[in-house]
N, C-alpha and C positions, 0 to 999 in steps of 0.2 A: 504494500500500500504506500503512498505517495501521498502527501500533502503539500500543492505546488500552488503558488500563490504570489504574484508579481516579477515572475522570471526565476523567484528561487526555490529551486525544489529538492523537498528534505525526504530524505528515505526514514522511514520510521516504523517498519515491523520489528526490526530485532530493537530498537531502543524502547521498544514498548515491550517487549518480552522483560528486557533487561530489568526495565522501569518495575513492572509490577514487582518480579522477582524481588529485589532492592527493597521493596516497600514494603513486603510481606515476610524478606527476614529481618530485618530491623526495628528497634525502638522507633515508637514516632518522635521522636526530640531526635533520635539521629538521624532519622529522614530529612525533618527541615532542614538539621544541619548540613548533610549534603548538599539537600538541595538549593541553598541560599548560598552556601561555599560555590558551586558549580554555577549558579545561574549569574552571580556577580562576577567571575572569571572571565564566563560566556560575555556578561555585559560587558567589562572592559574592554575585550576585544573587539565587540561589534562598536567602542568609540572608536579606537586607534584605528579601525577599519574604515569607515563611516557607514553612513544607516544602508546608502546604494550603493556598496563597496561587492566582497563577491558573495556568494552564496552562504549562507552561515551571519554574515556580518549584518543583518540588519538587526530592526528592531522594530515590534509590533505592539499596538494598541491594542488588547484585549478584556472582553470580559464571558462572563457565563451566566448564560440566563436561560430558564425554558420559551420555550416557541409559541404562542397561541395557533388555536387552528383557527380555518376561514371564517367560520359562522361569529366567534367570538370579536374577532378582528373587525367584520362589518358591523357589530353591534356596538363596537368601540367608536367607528367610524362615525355610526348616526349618532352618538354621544357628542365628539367632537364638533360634527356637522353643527346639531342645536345649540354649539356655545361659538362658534364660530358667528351664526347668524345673530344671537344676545349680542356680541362686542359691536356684529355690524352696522348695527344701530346708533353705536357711538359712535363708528371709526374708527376702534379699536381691534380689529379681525387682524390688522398689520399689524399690531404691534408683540404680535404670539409667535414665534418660530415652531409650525404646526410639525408633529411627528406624521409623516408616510404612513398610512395602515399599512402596508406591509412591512414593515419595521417594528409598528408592535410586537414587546416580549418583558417580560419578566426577569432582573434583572438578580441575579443570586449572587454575585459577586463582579465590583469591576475590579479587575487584577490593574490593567494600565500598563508600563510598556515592558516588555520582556524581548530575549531574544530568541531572534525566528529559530532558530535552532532548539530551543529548548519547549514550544509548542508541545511536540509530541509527549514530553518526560509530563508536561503539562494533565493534555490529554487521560494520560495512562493514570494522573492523580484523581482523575475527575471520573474514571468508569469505578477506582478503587474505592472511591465516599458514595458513590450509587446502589455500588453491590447491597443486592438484600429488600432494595429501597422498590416495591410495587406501585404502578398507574395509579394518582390520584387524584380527586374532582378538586376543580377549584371554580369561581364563578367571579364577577363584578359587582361592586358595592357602589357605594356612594361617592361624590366628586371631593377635591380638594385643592390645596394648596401648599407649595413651600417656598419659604419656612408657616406663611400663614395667611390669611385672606386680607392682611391690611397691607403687606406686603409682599404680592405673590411674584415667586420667579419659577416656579414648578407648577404646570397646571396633573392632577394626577387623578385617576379611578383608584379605589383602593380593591383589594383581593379576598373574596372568602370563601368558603367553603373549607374540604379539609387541611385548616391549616396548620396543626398538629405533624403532619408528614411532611408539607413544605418549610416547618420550622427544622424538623429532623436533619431532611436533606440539604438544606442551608447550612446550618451547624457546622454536619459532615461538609460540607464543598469548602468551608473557610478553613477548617481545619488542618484538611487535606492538602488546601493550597496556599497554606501560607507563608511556604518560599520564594511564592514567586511574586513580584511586581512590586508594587505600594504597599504601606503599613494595614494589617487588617482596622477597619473603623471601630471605634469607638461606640460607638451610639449603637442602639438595638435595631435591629432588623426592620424593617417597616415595607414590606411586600406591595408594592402599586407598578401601576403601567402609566406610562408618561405619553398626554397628551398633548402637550403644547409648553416650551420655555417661553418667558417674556423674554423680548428683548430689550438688550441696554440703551438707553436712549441716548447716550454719552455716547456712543461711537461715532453716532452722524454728527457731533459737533463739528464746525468747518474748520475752528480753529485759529481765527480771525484775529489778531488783534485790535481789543477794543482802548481808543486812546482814553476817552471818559471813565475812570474808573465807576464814578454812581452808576452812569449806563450798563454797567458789565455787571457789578452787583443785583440791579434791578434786572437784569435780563436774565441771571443763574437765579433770585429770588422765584422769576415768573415761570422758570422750567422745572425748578424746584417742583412750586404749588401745580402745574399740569402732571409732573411725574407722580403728585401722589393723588389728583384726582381720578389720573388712568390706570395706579394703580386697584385706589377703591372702586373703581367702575370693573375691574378683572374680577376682582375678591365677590362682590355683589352677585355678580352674573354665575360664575360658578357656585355658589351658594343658593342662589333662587333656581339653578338648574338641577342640581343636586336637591332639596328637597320636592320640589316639585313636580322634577318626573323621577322616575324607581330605574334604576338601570336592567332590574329586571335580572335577579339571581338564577330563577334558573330556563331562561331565554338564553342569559350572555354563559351558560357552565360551558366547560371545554373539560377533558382529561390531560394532564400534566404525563405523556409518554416519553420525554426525552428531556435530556440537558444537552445544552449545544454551545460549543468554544466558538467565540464572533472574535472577529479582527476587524475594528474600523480605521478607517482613513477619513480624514478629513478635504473634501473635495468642495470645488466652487459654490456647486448644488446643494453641497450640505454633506453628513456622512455618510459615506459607503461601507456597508457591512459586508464580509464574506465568512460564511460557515468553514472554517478549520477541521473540524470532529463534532459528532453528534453522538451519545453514550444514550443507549437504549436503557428507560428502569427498566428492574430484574432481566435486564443484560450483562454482557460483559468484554465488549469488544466497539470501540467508538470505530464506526464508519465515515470516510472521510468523504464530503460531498459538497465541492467546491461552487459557490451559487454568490454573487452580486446582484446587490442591493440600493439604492441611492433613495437616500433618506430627504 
């Protein structure tokens, strides 16, 4: 099997034999420790190399999340649609960087950037916190915000059903992989699917200098007071959206049958996701099934 993705392509059947092996005769504190000794090595090299240098030397954006199926996704979709049209009444439908339905997923861990090279050792941690772990329902709850509806920068559905299994299997997937990437977070698990970020209003500033200084105070005062009138206009609208229609638990249920390794890139369009490995529950062998996305 092959996992081949921007010109570089990693052979990864015997490093996945190797991988499990490794993982199942060892202490887990000596597995991290390999594996953060070996993936920080791997990282240095892929600096002194650079990220488009030769095969082995880049480095990849990743996280691990389950997949929603079709039925769920368009039910997210008309969710989105009905708060799209709420903002369009203010003028505010722009001011959301909407998520793609097909890019909704569920997000168990973002690891963040690792080297390509070490994907598969990845992979191989992520069928080993599955094993055991059976299909389980999950559904869509009510709208939200983060950090909160006075000031939103996260527009999100939240998740229910059995969430006792997808606490489980969370657990296990942080645990399993907390050699590679970024520090595991802090804060508790909080399971949602991401419909819309605001955006920052501060980027389109032009930049201008302004020679009247009152002029310039009085003009950041007056963007000031718009940025938090569109924010309470966001917070409002998802909140009267959210009580007032039901997203409909068991309309939006789906079965939770895989965990799937994404690699995004960050492109003009916005982000491209591509499937790395997908880990079948109560499987035991991630299949690799190379597919782009633009978010």
């Amino acid at each position: 099997m092959a996992l081949d993705n921007s010109g570089d392509e990693i052979r990864t059947r015997d490093l996945q034999v190797m991988s499990l092996a490794s993982y199942r005769a060892a202490p887990p504190r000596d597995v991290l420790f390999m594996i953060r000794q070996r993936h920080e090595k791997v990282k240095a090299n892929a600096g002194a190399a650079g990220t488009s240098g030769k095969a082995g030397g880049a480095m990849w954006r990743v996280f691990i999340a389950l997949p929603l199926d079709e039925n769920c996704k368009a039910h997210l979709a008309r969710r989105q649609e009905d708060l799209r049209a709420a903002l369009r009444r203010h003028a505010l439908d722009g001011a959301l960087a909407w998520t793609q339905p097909q890019n909704f997923h569920l997000t168990l861990r973002f690891v963040g950037d690792i080297a390509a090279e070490c994907s598969a050792e990845l992979a191989a941690a992520i069928m080993r916190a599955s094993e055991g772990i059976a299909p389980f329902r999950l559904d869509l709850r009510e709208l939200g915000c983060f950090p909160n509806s006075r000031n939103p920068r996260v527009v999100w559905a939240a998740v229910g059903g059995d969430l006792h299994a997808l606490q489980t299997l969370q657990n296990r997937i942080e645990r399993a992989t907390a050699g590679w990437g970024q520090p595991l977070e802090a804060r508790a698990f909080h399971p949602h699917l991401t419909l819309a970020r605001v955006r920052n209003p501060n980027r389109k500033r032009d930049g201008r200098h302004e020679a009247n200084h009152d002029d310039t105070q009085q003009r950041l005062e007056q963007q000031r007071l718009a940025q938090q009138e569109s924010a309470q206009r966001i917070g409002e609208a998802v909140h009267t959206l959210s009580s007032g229609a039901a997203l409909g638990a068991e309309e939006s249920a789906w079965t939770a049958r895989e965990v799937v390794l994404i690699r995004s890139e960050l492109a003009a369009g916005g982000a491209c996701y591509t499937k790395l490995a997908s880990v079948p529950l109560a499987g035991f062998s991630p299949v690799s099934q190379p597919g782009r996305q633009q978010e």
